[in-house]
C-alpha positions in Angstrom: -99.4 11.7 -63.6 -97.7 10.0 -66.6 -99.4 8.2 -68.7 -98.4 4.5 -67.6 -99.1 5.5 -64.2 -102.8 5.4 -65.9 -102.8 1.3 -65.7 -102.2 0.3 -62.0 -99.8 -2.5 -63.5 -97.4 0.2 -64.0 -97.7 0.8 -60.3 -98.3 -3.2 -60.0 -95.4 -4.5 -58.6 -92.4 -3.2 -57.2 -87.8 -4.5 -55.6 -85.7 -3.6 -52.3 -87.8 -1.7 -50.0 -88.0 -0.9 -45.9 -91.8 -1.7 -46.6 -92.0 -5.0 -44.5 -95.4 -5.6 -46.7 -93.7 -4.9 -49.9 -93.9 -7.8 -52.4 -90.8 -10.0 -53.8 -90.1 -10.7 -56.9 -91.7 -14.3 -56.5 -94.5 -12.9 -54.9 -94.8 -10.9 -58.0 -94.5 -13.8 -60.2 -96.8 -15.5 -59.0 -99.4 -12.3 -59.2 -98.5 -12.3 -62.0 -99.4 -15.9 -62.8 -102.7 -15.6 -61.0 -103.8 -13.0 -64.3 -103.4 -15.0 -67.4 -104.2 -14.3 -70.8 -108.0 -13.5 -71.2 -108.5 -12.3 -67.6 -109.1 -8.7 -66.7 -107.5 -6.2 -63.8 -109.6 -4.0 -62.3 -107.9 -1.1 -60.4 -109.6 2.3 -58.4 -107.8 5.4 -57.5 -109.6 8.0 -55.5 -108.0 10.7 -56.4 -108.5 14.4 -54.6 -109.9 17.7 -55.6 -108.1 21.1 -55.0 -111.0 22.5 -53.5 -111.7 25.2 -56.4 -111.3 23.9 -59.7 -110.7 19.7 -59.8 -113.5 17.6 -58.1 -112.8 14.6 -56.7 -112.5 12.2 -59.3 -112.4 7.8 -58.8 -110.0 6.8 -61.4 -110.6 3.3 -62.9 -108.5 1.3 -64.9 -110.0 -2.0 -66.6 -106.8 -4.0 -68.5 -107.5 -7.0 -70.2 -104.3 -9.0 -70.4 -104.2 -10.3 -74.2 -100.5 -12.3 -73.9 -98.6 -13.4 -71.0 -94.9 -15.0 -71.1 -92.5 -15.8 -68.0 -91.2 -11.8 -68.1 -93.3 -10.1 -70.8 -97.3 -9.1 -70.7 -99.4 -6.8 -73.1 -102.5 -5.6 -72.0 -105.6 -3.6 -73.4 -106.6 -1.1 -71.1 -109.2 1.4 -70.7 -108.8 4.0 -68.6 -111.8 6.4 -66.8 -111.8 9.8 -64.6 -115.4 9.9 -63.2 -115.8 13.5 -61.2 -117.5 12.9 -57.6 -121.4 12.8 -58.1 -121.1 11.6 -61.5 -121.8 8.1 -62.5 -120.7 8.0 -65.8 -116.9 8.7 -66.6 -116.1 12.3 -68.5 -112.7 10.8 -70.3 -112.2 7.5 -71.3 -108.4 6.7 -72.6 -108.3 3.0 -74.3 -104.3 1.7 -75.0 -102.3 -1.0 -75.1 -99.9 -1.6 -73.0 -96.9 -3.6 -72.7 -94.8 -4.7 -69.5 -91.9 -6.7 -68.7 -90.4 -7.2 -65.5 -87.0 -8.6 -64.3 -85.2 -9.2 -60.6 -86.3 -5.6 -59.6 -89.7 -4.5 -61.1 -92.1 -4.2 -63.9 -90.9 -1.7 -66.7 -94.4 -0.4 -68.6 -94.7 1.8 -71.7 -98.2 2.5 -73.5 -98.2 2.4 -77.3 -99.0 6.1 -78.4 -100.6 5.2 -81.8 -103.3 3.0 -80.2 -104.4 5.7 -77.6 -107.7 7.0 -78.2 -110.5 9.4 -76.2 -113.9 9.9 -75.7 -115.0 12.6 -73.5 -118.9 13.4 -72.4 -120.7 16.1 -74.6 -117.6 16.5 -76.7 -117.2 16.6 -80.4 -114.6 15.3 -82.2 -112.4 18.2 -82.4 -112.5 17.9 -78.7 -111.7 14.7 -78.3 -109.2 14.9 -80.8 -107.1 18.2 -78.7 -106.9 15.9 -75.4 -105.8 12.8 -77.3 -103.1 14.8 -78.6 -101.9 16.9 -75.2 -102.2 13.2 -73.6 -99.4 12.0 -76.3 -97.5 14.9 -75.5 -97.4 14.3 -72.0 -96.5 10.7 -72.4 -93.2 9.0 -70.9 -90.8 8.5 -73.5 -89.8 4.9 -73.3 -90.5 2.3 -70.1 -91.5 3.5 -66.9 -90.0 1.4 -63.9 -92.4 0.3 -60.8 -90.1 -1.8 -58.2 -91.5 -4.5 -56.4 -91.2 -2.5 -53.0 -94.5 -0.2 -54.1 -96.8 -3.3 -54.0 -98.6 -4.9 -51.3 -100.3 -8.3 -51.9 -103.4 -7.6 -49.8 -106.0 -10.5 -50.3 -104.5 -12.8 -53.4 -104.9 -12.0 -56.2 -105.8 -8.8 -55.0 -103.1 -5.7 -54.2 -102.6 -2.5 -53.6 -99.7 -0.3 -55.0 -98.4 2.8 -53.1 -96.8 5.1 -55.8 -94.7 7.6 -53.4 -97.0 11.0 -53.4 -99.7 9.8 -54.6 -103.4 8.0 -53.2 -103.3 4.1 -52.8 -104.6 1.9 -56.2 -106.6 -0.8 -54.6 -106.2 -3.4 -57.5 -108.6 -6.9 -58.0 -109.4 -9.5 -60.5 -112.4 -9.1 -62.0 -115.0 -12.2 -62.1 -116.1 -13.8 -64.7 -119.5 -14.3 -65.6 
């Protein structure tokens, strides 16, 4: 998985599809619209185990969108991988990350140089080694997510269906 596969907007919306749920572009707009600047997207990922050495993990995704305009949105994200039976996450990844989106889809990139990791029980150096392989294995330049991968479940709620990979079930989170 590529790194702005890591926020679920990168998967959030998707353009031309066979999927007779898939969303529009106005439908994304207006998704879009119903996440303004201050509010927070929460999106889960159950991802699999291989049966001998990954566990099961939930992957969550908190993004906080800090700026919104008509095509253009940055968000601060922080990403977690909590292993099955755990109930606190093992790596955290906090980024920003910008998206724009025209007639077809969103187009996502994370900004390297405000990546950063914690991991459970590790040191530094640890810490450090992932943060590094996790730049490495980062997308050079935008990642495209046509409107065809999303389905508007209940509004503002959605679920995006990245081909070969689990469903993100995606949701606003309440304020308090």
């Amino acid at each position: 998985m590529n790194l702005p596969a890591l926020f679920c907007c990168t998967a959030l919306l998707a353009g031309i599809s066979s999927r007779a749920d898939a969303a529009t572009y106005l439908e994304a707009s207006r998704l879009d619209d119903a996440y303004p600047p201050g509010s927070t997207e929460v999106c889960i990922q159950d991802l699999p185990g291989d049966g001998k050495y990954k566990l099961p993990t939930r992957f969550e995704v908190k993004g906080k969108v800090i700026s919104r305009t008509t095509a253009h949105t940055i968000y601060h994200a922080t990403a977690a991988w909590i292993s099955q039976g755990e109930n606190v996450p093992g790596l955290t990844l906090t980024y920003i990350f910008t998206q724009r989106k025209d007639e077809t889809g969103h187009y996502s990139m994370v900004d390297p140089a405000s990546m950063s990791v914690t991991m459970l029980g590790a040191g530094p150096g640890a810490e450090k080694t992932v943060l590094e392989g996790m730049r490495q294995r980062l997308s050079v330049g935008e990642q495209f997510s046509p409107y065809s991968e999303t389905e508007i479940t209940d509004f503002p709620s959605y679920v995006a269906h990245k081909p070969g990979e689990p469903p993100i079930y995606c949701h606003k989170e309440k304020q308090e």
